[in-house]
N, C-alpha and C positions, 0 to 999 in steps of 0.2 A: 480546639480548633474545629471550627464548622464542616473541614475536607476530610477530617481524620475519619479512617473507615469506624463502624460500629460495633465490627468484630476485630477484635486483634488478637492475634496469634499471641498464647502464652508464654513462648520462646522468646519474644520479643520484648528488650525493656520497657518499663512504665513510662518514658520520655521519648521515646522513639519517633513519633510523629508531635510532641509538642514543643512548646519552645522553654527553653533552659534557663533556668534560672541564674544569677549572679554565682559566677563559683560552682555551680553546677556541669559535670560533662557527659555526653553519650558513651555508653559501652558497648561495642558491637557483641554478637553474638558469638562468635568466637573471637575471641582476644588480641592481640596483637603479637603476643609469646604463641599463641596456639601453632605449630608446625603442619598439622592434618594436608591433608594431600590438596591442591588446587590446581596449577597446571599438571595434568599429566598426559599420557599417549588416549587416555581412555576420552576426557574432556576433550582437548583440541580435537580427534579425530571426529566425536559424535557432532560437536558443532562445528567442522567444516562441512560433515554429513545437511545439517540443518540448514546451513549458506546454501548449499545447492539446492536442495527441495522446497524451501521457502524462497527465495530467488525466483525459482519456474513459478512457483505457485503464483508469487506479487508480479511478477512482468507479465505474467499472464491474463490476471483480472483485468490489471490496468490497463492493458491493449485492449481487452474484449470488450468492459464494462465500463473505461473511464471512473471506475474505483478502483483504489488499493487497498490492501487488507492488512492488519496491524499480526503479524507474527510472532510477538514476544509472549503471548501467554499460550499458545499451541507449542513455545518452544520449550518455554519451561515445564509445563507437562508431560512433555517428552524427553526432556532431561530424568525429570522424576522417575516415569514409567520405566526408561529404558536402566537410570542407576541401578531401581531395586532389582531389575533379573540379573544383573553381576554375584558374581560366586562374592567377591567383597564389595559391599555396597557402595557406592559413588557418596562421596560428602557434598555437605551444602555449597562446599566451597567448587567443588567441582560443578556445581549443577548452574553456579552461578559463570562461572566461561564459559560453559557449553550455550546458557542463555545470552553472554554478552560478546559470544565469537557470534550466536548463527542471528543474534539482530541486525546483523548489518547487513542482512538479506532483502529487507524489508523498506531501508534508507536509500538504499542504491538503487534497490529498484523501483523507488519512487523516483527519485532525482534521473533515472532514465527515461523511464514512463513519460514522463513528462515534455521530455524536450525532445532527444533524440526522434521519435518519428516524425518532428517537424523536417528534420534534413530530408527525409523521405518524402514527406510531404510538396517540397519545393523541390522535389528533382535532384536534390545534393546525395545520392546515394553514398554513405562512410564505408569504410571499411573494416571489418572487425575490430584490428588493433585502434583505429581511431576512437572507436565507441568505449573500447577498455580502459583506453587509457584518458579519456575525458571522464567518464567514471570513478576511476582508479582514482588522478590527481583529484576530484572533489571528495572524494571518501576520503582520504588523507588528507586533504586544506580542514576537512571539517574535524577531524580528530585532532591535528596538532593547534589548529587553533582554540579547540574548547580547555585543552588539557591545563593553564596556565589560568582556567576560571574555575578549575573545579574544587578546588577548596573552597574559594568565594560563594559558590552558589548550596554545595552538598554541606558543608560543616560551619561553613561563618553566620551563612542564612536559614540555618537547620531548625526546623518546626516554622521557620517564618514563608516558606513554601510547599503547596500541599502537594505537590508530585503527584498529582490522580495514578497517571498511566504505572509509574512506579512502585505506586503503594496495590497496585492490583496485583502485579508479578511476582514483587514482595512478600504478599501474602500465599500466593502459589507456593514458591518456594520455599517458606517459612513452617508453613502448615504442611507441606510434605514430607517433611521430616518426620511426622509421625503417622499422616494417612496412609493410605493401600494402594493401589493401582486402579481403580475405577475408573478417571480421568483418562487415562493413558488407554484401556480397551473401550473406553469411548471413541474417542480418538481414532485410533486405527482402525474401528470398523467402519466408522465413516467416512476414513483414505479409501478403503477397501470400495466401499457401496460407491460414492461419487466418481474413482476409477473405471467400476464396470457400468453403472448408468451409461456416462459419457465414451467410455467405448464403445457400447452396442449403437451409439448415437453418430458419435465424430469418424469413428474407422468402420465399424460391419455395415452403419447404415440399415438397418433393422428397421427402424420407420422414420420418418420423414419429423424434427425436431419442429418446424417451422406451422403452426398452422393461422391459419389466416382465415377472416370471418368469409371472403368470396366463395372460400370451399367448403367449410364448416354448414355456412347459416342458407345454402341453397339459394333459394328467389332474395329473399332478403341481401343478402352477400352480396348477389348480382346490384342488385340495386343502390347498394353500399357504393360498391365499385366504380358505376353513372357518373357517384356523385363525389367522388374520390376520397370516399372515407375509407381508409384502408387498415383495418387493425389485426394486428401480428400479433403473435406469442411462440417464444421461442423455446421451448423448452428442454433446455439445459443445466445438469445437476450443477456446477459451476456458476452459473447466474441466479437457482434457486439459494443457493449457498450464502452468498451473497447477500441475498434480502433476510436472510435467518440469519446472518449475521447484523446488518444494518437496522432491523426492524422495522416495526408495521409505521411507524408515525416517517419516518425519514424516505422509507421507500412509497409510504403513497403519494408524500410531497416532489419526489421524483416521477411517479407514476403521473401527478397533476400536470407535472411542467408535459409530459408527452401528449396527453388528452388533449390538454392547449395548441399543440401545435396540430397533432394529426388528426383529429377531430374537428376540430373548429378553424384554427390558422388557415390546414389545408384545402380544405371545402372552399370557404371564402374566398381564396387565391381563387380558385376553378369558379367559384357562381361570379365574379366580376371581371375573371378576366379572360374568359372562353371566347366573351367575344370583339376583344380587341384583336388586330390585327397582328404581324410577328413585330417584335420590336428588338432592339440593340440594349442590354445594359450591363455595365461592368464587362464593357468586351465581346459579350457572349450573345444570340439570338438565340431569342424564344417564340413559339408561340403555344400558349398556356392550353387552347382546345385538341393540342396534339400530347401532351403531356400527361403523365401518369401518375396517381399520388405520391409517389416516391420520389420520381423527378422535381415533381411542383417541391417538396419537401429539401431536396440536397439543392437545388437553386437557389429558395427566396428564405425558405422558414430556418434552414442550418447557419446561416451567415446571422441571422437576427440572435441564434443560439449563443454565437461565438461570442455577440457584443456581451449577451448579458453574464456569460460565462466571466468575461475579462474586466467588466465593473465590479463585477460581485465581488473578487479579488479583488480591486482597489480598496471598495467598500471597509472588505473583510481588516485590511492593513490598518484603514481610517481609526473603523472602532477599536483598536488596539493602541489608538495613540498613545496612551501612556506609558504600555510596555514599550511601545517603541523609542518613545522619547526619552525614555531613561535607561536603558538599556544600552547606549554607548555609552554613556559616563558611568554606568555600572560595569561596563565592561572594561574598562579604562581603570576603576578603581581592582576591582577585581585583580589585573595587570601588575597594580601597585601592591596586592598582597607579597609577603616571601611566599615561594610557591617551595615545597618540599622538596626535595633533591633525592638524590639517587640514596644518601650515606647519614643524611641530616635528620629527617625522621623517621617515627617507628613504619611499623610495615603496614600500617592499614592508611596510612599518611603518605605512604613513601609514591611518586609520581616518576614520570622520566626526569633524566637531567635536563633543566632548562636548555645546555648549550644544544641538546641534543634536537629538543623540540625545535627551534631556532632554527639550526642545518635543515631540518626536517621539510620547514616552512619553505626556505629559502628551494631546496631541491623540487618542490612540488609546482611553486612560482615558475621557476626554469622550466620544469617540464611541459607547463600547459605554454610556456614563452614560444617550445622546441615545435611543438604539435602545432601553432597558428604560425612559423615559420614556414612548416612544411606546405601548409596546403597555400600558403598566398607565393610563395617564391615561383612557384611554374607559368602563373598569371602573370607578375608585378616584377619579376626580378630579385637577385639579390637584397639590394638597398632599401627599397620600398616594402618589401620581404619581412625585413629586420625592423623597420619603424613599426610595421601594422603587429608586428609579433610583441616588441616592445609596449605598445599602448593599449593592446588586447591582455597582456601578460598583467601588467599595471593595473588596468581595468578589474579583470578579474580578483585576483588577489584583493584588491580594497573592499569590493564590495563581499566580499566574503568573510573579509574582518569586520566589518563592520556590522553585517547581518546575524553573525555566530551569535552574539549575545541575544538578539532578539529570538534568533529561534529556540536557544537553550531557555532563556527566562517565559517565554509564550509555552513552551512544555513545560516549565516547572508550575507554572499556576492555573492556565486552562487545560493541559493536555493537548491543546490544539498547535500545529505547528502552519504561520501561514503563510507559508514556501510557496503555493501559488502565485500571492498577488507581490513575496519579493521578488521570483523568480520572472513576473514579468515587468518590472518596475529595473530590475536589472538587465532585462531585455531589449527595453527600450531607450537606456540610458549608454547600454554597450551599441546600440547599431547607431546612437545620435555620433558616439562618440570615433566612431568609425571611421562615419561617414565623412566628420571632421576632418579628419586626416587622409582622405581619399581613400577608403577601401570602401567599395560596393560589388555588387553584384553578386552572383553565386558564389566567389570568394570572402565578399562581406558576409552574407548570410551566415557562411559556413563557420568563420569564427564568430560571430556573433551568437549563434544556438551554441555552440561548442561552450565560449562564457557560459553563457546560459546552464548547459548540461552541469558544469562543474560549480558553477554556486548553487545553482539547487541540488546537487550532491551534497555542497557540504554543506547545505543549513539543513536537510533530513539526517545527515551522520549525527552533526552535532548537538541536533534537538534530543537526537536517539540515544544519544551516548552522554550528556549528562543524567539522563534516568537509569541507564548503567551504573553510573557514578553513586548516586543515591541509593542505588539498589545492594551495593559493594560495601559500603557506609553502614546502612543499617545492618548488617549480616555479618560483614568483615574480611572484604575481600582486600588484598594489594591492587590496588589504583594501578601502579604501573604494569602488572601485568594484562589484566582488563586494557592495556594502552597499546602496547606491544603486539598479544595477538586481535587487536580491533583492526591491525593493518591486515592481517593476512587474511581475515572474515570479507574484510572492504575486496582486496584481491582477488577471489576467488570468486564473491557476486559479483564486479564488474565482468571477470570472465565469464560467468554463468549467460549474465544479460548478453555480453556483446555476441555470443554463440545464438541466444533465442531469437531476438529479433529480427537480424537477419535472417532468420531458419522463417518466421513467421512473417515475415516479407517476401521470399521466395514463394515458397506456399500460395500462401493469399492476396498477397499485394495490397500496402498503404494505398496505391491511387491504383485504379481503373478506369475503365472507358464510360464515360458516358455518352447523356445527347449530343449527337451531332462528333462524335469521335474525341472529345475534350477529355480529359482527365479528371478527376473527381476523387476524394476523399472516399475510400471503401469502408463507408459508416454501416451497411450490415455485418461486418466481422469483424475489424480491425477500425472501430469508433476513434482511438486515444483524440478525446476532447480537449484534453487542455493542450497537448502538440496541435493540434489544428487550428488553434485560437493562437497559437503563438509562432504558426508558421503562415498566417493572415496578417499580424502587427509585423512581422522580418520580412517578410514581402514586401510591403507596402512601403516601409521605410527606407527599402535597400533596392529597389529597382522601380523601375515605371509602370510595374501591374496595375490595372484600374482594378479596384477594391470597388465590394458594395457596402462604402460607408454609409450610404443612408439605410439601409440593412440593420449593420454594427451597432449604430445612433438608436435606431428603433430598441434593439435588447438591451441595450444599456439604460435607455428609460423605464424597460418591463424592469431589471433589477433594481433602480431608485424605488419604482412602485410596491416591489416588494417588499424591499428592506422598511419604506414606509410603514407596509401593511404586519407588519414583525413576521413575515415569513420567511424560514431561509431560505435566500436567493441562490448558493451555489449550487444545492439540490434539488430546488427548480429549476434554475437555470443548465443544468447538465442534462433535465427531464426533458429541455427543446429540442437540446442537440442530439441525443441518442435516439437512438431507432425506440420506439414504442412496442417492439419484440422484445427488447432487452430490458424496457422499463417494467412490464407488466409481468414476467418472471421474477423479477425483484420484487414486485409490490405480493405476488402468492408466495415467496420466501416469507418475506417481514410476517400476512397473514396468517399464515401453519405456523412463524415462532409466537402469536399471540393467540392462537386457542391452543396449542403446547402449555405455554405459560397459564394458562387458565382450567387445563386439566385437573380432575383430582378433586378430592371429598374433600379432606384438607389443608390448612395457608401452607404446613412444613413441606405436604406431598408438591403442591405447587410450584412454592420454592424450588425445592427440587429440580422436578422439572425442567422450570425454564433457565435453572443454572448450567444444564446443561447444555444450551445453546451456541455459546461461544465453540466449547468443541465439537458440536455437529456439524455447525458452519464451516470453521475451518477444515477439518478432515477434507469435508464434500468438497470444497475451493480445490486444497492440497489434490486432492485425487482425481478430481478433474483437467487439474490444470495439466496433468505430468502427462495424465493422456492426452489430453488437446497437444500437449506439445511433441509425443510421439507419433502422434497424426498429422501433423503437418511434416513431420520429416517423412513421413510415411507415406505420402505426397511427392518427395522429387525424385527426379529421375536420375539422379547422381547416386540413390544409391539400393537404384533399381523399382523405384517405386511398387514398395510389398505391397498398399491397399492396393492394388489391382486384383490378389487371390482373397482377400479380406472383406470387401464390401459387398453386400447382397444387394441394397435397392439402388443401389449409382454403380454405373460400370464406367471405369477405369481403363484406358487406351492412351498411346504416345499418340501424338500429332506433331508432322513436320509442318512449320510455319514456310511462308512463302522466303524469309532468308533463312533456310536451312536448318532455324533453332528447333532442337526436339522440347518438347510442351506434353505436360499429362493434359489429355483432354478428359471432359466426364457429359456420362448421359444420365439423367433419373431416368426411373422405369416409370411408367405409366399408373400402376399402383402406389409409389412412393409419393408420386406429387398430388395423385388424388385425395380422394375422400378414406380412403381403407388407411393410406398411410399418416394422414393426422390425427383419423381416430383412435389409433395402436398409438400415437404419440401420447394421445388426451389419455387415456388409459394407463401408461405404461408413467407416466406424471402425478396421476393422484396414486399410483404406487410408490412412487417415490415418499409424497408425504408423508402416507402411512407411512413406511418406513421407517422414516424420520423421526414420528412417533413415538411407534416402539422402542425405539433406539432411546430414545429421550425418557421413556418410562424403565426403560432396564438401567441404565443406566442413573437414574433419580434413586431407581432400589438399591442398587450395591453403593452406591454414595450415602444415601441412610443409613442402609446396614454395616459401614464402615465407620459412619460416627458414631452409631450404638456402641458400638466394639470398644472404638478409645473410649468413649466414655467408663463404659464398664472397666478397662484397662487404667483409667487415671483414677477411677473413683479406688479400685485394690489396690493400687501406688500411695493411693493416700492413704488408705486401711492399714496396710502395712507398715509407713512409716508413724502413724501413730501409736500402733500397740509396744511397739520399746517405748515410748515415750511416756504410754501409762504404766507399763510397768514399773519403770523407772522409779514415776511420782511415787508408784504403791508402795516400791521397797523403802525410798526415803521418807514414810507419812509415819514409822513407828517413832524414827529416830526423833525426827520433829517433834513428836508427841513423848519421847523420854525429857527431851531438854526440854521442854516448858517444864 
């Protein structure tokens, strides 16, 4: 099979990734008799440990950077790393809950990411428990509904789907069993390095992160500025992370879509329209010769961003029609499989009880039924209360069944899960269906996102969690327990998120002030692009806001044109909408991991190398993000805001607001914004890569020097078990040689 990796682990049976012959069956790797330890206090605890750190880590990007980051092979290496320092070493079977508890870190906090700052967005502030428990119920719609497909897809379709994402972790975990720790002190010194980069950045404020060409390029800069070309770089261990994870081809295609707009787009806007008069559009007055790149930018060129963000997703669903179109009847057949039971098959077969899954479904329905009771009953009434709860309830649920197989079978074959463009195809289908029934307005909106929240929760669980499923298969894990603790993984990242957000909305705030005292998307800190593109389509559809759909219309045509041109569109199309500080730190990540990858005399050094990438990336994400997030708490004044003794170049002061609210106020120093403190920025940035470097070349050596080892260690395995075998033949060659 063309997906099957090139290396496979020799633990691993010879059929493992292919497909079976007549009368042929898979053997997992340990047995289904095997007893060896799998749940235990050691597993569950290290991967609720992994739920919360990768949790911060993923709500983190994805608020800053409008990426998320894929946490399942950062977690299995930390399964590994952390196994072998136990006095008794952690089994495979362990290593695999601790990676299929802390994945659910990474699903939830996608299916947050995504919608949840739309309520923010449109003035609907949630409330903690609200955000948990829209979370909660879609992590749970999306595990009890995969669970009844999982044989169908892991063992009935087995070698007939290549699993990418699964057959990567796979191998992690497979090949752990007999490598060293390399991985894992990779790892942690790049949690380590990206923690204190971004704290001497986000909390001491040591130099100025942000620099920009008006201060950098002098006369030139100025004259940049005239003409409203305004180009940023923000330099952030966390965003560089990011592009060394993404790579050099995907972030300069991101890096393009921002040149597009801030270079060229926003010039343009300013050479034609400087000297029109102020005019009215979409509500708002402008006039274009008072305006500053930035402004010109979050006006005219971020709404053209949303359109092409929100075609690209449709797009993206289109070219998938097959999967999609077969993917209910495969789900439905699936359905029709027996599905194992509690008592009926062995243990590596054995799933929850059907009745149980069932109750499961039905309690998670009610629940999201309970939660759009609550917020429509204080508007609408009892009665009305109960209809919109009911057809939101309904609403939800279907299109969650319906979508499970699509997201499970779109990860079993691309890897790619495109919860985007169902998550707004469900968006738009939940506020038609609304509307229908008379729920609008900040009530409508707010169960309409909330749907929202909860089926793009569960088509990330359930995309996530049949690679689980595969991953349990090959190895030999019980199914049903991989099932069991998936809820309380789900549990624990929805708590994580519904804590961050709010903390990161406090802090920094989804909307600020702009022109003219209007409110605005706060796209330098708190970007989340796809919530802003889908609290532009809940808007629009659920109250009388004038939209600038000719805008919209315009970036929906840039992504036709792309998809024409075979460009990916949603990675340009992200590259309009974000700030071009955040694109062009990404595009010098991807850079540093492609002369990394290119280091070295020779292909094996190389290799090397650039195999180390996934874990430097991640670390620098991880260690950034925990500090980003203890910097914004370190920020309110609920709990005494400590940056105040903390920061050297922004100083730190309470300010009472004219109604009485205490607010941390902040000043830059004079230093920090100038020229001293972006060049200590530039400086203290190409330290970083170096770093990065080295890190990538020490780590390339103990990795080498580790497979030398087993080598030498398998090649005397096999020395040894040959010489009884010669001897053997020697003693029996006399006898042989009598009987002739």
């Amino acid at each position: 099979m063309e997906h099957a990796p090139t290396k496979r682990s020799k633990l691993l049976p010879a059929n493992a990734y292919t497909k079976l012959n007549p009368g042929e069956s898979y053997q997992p790797i340990v047995g289904a008799g095997d007893k060896r330890a799998e749940v235990s206090a050691w597993s569950v605890g290290l991967g609720i440990g992994m739920v919360v750190l990768w949790s911060a880590a993923c709500i983190y990007m994805a608020l800053k950077a409008g990426n998320g980051i894929e946490a399942a092979i950062p977690i299995a290496v930390m399964a590994i790393f952390f196994g072998k320092m136990r006095k008794t070493k952690s089994t495979i079977l362990e290593n695999v809950m601790v990676q299929s508890i802390g994945q659910a870190s990474g699903v939830v906090a996608a299916g947050a990411a995504f919608v949840v700052p739309a309520l923010y967005i449109n003035q609907l502030k949630p409330s903690w428990w609200q955000i948990f428990l829209a979370c909660a119920i879609g992590g749970v719609l999306g595990t009890v509904l995969i669970i009844p497909l999982r044989k169908y897809f892991v063992k009935d379709l087995h070698g007939e789907l290549p699993f990418p994402e699964a057959t990567a972790v796979n191998e992690i975990l497979v090949s752990g069993e007999k490598s060293g720790k390399s991985a894992g002190r990779v790892l942690l010194a790049s949690i380590g390095l990206g923690a204190f980069y971004d704290f001497m950045v986000e909390t001491v404020h040591a130099w100025n992160p942000t620099m920009t060409s008006g201060t950098l390029l002098g006369k030139w800069g100025a004259t940049m500025d005239a003409h409203r070309v305004d180009v940023r770089f923000n330099g952030l261990a966390a965003l560089f992370g990011l592009g060394y994870i993404i790579g050099l081809r995907y972030a300069a295609i991101i890096a393009a879509g921002s040149v597009l707009a801030y270079v060229v787009m926003v010039p343009m806007v300013y050479l034609f329209g400087q000297h029109v008069p102020s005019f009215t559009y979409a509500g708002a007055t402008y006039q274009i010769a008072n305006m500053s790149a930035g402004e010109i930018f979050s006006a005219f060129i971020k709404p053209i961003g949303i359109g092409a963000i929100a075609v690209s997703g449709i797009i993206g669903m289109l070219r998938m029609g097959k999967i999609i179109a077969g993917s209910v009847s495969l789900g439905f057949k699936g359905l029709a499989k027996k599905s194992g039971g509690e008592s009926d098959a062995e243990r590596t077969q054995r799933d929850m009880h059907p009745k149980h899954v069932v109750v499961i479904q039905m309690l998670a329905a009610l629940a999201m039924g309970v939660l759009f009771f609550v917020v429509a009953v204080g508007q609408y009434g009892t009665g009305k209360a109960a209809l919109f709860a009911l057809v939101g309830m309904i609403v939800g649920f279907v299109l969650s069944f319906l979508f499970t197989p699509v997201a499970a079978q779109a990860i079993a074959i691309v890897g790619t899960n495109p919860v985007s463009g169902m998550t707004l195809i469900t968006l738009v289908i939940a506020a038609a269906v609304m509307t229908s029934v008379g729920l609008s307005g900040p009530a409508g909106m707010f169960v309409a996102l909330v749907i929202g929240t909860a089926v793009c929760t569960a088509l990330s669980t359930s995309g996530a969690l049949i690679s689980d499923f595969k991953i349990g298969y090959w190895i030999g894990s019980t199914p049903k327990n991989q099932q069991i603790w998936k809820f309380v993984g789900v549990g624990v990242a929805a708590l994580t998120v519904a804590f961050i957000i709010p903390v990161m909305d406090h802090s920094y705030h989804f909307l600020v002030e702009g022109p003219g005292g209007k409110l605005i998307s706060n796209t330098e800190v708190l970007p989340a692009p796809q919530a802003n593109m889908l609290a532009a389509i809940v808007n629009g559809l659920m109250s009388n806001a004038e939209q600038p759909v000719l805008l919209y219309v315009l970036g929906g045509m840039i992504a036709i044109l792309l998809y024409m041109a075979g460009v990916p569109m949603l990675a340009f199309a992200l590259g309009m909408y974000l700030p071009i500080s955040i694109n062009l730190t990404v595009l010098a990540g991807g850079f540093v991991a492609w002369l990394v990858s290119r280091s070295g005399k020779r292909e094996e050094v190389k290799k090397a190398r650039a195999e180390q990438g996934n874990l430097i990336a991640s670390g620098l994400i991880a260690g950034a993000a925990l500090i980003g997030i203890l910097s914004a708490v370190a920020r309110l004044p609920e709990v005494g805001a400590p940056i105040r003794f903390l920061s050297v170049g922004v100083k730190y002061a309470y300010e009472t607001s004219t109604s009485g609210v205490i607010k941390l106020g902040s000043v830059a120093a004079d230093w920090y914004k100038g020229f001293g403190g972006q060049m200590i920025s530039l400086v203290a940035f190409v330290g970083l890569a170096i770093a990065c470097y080295l890190l990538a070349r020490k780590g390339a050596d103990w990795d080498m020097a580790e497979a030398a080892e087993l080598e030498r260690a398998e090649a005397a395995e096999a020395a040894g078990q040959a010489e009884p075998a010669v001897a053997a033949a020697a003693q029996s060659e006399p006898e042989q040689k009598t009987g002739t």
